[in-house]
Biopython code that builds the backbone (N, CA, C, O; Angstrom):
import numpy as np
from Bio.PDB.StructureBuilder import StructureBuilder

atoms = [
    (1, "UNK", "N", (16.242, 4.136, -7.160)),
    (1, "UNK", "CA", (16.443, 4.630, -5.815)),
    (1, "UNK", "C", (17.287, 3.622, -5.048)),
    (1, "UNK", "O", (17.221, 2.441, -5.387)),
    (2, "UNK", "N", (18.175, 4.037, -3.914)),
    (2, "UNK", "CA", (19.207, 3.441, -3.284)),
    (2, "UNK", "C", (18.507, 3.397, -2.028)),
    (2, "UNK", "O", (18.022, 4.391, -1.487)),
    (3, "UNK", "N", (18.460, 2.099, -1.526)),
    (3, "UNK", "CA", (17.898, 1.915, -0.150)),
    (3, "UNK", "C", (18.915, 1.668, 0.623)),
    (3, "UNK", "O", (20.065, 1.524, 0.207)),
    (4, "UNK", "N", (18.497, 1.587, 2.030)),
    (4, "UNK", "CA", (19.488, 1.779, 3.303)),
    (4, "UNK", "C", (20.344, 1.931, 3.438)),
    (4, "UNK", "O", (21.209, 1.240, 3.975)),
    (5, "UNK", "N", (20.393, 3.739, 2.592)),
    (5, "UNK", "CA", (21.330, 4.838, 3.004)),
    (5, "UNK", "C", (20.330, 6.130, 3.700)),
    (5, "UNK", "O", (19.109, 6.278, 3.744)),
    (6, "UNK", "N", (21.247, 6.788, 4.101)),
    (6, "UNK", "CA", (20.895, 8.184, 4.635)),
    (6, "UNK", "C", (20.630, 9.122, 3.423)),
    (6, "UNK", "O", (21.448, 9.613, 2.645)),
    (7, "UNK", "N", (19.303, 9.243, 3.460)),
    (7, "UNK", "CA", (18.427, 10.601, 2.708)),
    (7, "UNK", "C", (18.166, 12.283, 3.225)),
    (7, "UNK", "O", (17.518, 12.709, 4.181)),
    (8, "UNK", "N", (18.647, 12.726, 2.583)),
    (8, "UNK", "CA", (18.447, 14.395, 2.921)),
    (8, "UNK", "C", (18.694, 15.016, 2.219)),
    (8, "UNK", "O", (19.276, 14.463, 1.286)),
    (9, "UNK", "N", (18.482, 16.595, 2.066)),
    (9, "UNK", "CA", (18.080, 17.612, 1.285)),
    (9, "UNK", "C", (18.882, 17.359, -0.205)),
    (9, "UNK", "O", (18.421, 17.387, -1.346)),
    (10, "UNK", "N", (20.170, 17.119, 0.242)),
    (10, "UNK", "CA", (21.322, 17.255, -0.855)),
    (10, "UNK", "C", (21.180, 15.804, -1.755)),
    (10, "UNK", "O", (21.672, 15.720, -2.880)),
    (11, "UNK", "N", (20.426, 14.650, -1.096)),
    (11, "UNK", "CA", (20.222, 13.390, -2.047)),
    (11, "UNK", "C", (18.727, 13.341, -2.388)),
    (11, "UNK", "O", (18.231, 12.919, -3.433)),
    (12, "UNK", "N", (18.346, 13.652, -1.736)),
    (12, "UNK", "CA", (16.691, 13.213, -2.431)),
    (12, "UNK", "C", (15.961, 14.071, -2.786)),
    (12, "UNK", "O", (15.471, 15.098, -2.317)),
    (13, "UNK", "N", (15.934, 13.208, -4.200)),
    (13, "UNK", "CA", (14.794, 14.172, -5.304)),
    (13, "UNK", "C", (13.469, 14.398, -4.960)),
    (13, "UNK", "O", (13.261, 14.129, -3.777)),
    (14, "UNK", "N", (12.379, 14.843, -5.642)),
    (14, "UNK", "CA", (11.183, 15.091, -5.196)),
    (14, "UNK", "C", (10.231, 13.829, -5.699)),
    (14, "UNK", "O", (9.004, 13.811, -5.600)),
    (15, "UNK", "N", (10.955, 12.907, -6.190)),
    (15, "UNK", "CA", (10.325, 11.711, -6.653)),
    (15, "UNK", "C", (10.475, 10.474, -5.408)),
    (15, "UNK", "O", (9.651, 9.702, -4.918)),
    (16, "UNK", "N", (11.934, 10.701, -5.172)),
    (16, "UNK", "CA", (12.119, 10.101, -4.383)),
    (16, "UNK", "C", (11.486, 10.118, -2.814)),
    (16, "UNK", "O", (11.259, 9.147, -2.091)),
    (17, "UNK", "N", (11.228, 11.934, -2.462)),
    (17, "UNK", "CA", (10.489, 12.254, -1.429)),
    (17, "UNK", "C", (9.264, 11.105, -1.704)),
    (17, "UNK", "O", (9.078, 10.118, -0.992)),
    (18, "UNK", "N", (8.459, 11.479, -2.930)),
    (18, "UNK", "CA", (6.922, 10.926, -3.260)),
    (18, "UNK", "C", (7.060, 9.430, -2.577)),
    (18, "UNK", "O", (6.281, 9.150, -1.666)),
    (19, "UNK", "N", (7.946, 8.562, -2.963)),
    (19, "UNK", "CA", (8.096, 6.755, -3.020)),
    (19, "UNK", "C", (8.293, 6.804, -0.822)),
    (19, "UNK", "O", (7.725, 6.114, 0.024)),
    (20, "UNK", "N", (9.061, 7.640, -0.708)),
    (20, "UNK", "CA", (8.687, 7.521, 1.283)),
    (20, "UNK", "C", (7.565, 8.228, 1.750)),
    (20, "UNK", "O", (7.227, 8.045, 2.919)),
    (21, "UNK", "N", (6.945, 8.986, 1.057)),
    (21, "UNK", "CA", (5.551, 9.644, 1.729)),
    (21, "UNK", "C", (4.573, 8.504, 1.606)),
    (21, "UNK", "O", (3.732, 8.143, 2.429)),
    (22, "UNK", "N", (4.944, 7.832, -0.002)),
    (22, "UNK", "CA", (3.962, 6.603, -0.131)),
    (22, "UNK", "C", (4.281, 5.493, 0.440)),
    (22, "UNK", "O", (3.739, 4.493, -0.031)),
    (23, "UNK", "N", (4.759, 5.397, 1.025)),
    (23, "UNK", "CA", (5.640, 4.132, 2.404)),
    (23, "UNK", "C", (4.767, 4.539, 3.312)),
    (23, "UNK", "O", (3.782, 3.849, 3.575)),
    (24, "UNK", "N", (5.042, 5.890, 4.006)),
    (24, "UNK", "CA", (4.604, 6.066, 4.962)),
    (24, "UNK", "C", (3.406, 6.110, 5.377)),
    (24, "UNK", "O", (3.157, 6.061, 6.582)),
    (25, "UNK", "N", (2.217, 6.235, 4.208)),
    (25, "UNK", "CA", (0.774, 6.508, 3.615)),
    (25, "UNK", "C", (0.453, 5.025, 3.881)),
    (25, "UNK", "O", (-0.592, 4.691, 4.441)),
    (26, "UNK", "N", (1.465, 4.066, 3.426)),
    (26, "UNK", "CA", (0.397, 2.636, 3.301)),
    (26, "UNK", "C", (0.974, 2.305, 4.409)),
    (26, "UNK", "O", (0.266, 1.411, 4.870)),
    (27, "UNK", "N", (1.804, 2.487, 5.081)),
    (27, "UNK", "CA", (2.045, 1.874, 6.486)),
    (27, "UNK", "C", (0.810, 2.679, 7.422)),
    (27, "UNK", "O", (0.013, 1.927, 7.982)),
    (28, "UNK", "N", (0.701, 3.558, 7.532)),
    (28, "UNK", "CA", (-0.413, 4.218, 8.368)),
    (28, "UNK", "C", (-2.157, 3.520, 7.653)),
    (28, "UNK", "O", (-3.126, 3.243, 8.359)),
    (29, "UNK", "N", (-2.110, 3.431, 6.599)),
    (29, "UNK", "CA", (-3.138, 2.915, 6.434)),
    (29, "UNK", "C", (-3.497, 1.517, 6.803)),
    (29, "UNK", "O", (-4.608, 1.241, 7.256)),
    (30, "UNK", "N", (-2.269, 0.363, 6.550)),
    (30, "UNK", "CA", (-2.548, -1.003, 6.905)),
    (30, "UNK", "C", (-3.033, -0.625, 8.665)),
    (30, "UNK", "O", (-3.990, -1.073, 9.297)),
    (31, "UNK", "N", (-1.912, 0.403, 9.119)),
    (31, "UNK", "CA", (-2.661, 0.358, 10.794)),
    (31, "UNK", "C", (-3.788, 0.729, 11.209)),
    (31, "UNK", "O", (-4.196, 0.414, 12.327)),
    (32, "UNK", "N", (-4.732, 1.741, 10.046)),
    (32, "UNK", "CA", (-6.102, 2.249, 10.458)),
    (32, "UNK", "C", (-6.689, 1.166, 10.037)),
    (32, "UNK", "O", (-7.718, 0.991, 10.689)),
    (33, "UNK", "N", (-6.490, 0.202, 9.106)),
    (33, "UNK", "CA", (-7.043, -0.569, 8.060)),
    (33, "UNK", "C", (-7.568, -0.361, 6.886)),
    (33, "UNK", "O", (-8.160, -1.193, 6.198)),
    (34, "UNK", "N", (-7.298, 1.082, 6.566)),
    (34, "UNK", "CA", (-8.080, 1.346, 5.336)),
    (34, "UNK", "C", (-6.755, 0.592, 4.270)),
    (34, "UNK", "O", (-5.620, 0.169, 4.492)),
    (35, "UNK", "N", (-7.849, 0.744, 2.752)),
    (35, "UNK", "CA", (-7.375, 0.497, 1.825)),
    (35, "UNK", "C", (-6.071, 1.243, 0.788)),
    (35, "UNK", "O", (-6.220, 2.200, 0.028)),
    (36, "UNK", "N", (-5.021, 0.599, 1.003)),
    (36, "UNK", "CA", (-3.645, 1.187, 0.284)),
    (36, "UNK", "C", (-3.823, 1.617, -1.003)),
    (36, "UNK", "O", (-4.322, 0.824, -1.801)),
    (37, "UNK", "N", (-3.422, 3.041, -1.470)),
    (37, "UNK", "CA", (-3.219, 3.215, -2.736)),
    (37, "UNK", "C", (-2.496, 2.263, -3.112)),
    (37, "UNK", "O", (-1.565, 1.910, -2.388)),
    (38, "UNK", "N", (-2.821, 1.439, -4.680)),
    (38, "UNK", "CA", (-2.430, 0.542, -5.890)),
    (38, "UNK", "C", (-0.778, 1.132, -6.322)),
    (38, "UNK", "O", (0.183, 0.403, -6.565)),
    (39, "UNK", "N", (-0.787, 2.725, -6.333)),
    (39, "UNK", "CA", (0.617, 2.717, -7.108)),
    (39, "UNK", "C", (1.013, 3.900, -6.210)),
    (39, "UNK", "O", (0.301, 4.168, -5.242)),
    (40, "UNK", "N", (1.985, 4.537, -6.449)),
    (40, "UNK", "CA", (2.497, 5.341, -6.184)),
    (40, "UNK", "C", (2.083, 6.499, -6.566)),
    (40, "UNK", "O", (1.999, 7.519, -5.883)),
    (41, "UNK", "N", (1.631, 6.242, -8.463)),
    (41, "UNK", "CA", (1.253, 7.135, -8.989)),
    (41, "UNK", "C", (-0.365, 7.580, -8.886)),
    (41, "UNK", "O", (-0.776, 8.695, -9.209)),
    (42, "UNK", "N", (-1.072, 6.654, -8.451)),
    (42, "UNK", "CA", (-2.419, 7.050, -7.651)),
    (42, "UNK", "C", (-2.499, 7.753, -6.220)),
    (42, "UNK", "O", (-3.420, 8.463, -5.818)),
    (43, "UNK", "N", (-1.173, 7.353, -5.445)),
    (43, "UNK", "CA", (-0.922, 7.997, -4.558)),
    (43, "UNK", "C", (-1.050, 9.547, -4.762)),
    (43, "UNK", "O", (-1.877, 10.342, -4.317)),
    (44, "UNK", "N", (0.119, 9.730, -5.642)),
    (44, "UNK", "CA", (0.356, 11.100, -5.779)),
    (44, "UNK", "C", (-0.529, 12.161, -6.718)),
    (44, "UNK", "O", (-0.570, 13.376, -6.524)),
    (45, "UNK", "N", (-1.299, 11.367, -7.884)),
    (45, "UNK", "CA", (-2.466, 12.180, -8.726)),
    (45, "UNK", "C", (-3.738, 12.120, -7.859)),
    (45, "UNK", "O", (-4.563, 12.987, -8.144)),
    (46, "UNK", "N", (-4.080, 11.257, -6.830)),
    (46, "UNK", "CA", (-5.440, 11.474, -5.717)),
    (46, "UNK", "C", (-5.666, 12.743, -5.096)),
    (46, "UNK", "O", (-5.068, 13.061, -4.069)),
    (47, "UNK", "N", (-6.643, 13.615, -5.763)),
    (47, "UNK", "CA", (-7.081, 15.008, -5.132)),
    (47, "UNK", "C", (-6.159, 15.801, -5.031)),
    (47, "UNK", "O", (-5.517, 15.927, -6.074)),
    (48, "UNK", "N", (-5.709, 16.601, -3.898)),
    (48, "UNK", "CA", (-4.824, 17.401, -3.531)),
    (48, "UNK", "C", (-3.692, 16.666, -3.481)),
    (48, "UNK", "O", (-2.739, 17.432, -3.626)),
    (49, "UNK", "N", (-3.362, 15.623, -3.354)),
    (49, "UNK", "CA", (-2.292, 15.178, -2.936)),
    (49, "UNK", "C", (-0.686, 15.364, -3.439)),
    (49, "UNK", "O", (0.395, 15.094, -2.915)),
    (50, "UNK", "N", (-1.088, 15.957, -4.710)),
    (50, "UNK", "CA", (0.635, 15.854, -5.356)),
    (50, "UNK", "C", (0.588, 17.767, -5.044)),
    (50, "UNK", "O", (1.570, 18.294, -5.567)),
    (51, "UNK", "N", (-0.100, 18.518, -4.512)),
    (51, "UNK", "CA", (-0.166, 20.007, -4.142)),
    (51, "UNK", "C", (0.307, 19.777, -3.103)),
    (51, "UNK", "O", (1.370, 20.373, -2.928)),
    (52, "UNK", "N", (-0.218, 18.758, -1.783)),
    (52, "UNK", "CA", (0.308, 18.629, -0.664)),
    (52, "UNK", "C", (1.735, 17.968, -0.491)),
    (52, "UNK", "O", (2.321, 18.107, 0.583)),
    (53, "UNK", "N", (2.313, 17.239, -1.544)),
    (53, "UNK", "CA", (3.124, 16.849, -1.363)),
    (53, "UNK", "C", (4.716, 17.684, -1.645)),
    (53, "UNK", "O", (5.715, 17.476, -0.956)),
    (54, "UNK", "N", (4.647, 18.622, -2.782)),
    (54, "UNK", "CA", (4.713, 19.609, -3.542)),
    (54, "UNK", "C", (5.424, 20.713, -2.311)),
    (54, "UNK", "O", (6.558, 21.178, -2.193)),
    (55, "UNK", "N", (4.040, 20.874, -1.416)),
    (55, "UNK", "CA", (4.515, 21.876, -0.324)),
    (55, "UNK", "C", (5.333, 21.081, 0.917)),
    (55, "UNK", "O", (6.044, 21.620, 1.765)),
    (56, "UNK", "N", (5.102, 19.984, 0.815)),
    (56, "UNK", "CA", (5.872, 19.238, 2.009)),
    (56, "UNK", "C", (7.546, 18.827, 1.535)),
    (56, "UNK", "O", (8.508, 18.597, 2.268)),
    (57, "UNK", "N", (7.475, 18.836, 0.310)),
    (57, "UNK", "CA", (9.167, 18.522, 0.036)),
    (57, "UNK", "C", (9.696, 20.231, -0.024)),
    (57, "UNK", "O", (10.849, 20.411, 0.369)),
    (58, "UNK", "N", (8.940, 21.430, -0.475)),
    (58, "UNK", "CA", (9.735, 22.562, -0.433)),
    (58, "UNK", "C", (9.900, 22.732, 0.829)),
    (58, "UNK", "O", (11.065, 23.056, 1.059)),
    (59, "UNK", "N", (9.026, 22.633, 2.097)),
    (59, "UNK", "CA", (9.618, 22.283, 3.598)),
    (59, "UNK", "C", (10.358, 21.946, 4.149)),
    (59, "UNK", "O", (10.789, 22.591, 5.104)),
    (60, "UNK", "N", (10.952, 20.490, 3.698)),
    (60, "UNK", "CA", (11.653, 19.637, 3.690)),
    (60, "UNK", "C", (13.159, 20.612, 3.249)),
    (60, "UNK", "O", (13.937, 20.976, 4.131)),
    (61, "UNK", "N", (13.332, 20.861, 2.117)),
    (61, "UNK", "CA", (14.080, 21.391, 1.393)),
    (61, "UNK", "C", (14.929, 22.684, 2.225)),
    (61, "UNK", "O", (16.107, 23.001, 2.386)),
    (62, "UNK", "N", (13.564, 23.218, 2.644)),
    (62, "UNK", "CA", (14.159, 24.552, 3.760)),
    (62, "UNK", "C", (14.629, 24.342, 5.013)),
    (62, "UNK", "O", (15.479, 25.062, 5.536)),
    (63, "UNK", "N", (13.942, 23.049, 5.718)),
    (63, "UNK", "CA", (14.720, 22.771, 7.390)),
    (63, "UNK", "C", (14.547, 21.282, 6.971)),
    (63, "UNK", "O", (13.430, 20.829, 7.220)),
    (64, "UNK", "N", (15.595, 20.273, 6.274)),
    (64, "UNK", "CA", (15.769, 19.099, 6.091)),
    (64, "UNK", "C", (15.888, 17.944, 7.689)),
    (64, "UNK", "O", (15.689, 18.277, 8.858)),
    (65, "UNK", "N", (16.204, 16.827, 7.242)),
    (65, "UNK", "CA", (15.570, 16.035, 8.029)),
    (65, "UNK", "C", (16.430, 14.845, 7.607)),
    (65, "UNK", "O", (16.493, 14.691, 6.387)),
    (66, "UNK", "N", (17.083, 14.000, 8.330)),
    (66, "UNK", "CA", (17.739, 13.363, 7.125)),
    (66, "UNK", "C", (17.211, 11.867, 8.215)),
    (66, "UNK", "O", (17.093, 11.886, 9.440)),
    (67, "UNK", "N", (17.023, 10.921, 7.472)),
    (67, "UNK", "CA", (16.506, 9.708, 7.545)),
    (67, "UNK", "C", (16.610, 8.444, 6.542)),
    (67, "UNK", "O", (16.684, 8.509, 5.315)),
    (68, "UNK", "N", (16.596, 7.000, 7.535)),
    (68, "UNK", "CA", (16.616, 6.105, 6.221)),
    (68, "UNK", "C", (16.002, 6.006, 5.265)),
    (68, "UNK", "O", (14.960, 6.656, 5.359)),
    (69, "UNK", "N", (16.112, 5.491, 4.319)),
    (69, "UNK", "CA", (15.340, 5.341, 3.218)),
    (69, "UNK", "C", (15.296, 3.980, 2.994)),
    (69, "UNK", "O", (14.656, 3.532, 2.043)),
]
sb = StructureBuilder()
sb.init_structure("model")
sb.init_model(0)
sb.init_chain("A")
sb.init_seg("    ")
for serial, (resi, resn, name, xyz) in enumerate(atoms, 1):
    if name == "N":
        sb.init_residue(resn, " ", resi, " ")
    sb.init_atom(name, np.array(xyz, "f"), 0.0, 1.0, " ", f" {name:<3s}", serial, name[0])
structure = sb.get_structure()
């Protein structure tokens, strides 16, 4: 993955979505204080989470959003 460029529909994969949801997951968590998922890939196999994530990049996909990465 290529960092600090501009991400949107036409560059980022659904893997790549996963690695900023899991940014965004342990940044919100260090601020509640809870405990950070270990990998990425615990991130995304924990419960619902790769279903929820799944529906949040086909979202994404339909009214994009474009942001750093």
């Amino acid at each position: 993955m290529v960092y600090n460029v501009y991400m949107n529909e036409k560059t980022m994969t659904f893997e790549e979505y996963c690695v900023h949801m899991y940014s965004e997951n342990c940044h919100e968590r260090r601020q509640h204080g809870q405990k950070e998922y270990e990998s990425i890939s615990e991130y995304v196999n924990n419960g619902e989470n790769e279903r929820f994530l799944k529906t949040e990049y086909n979202k994404f996909l339909i009214k994009p959003r474009t942001f750093l990465a």
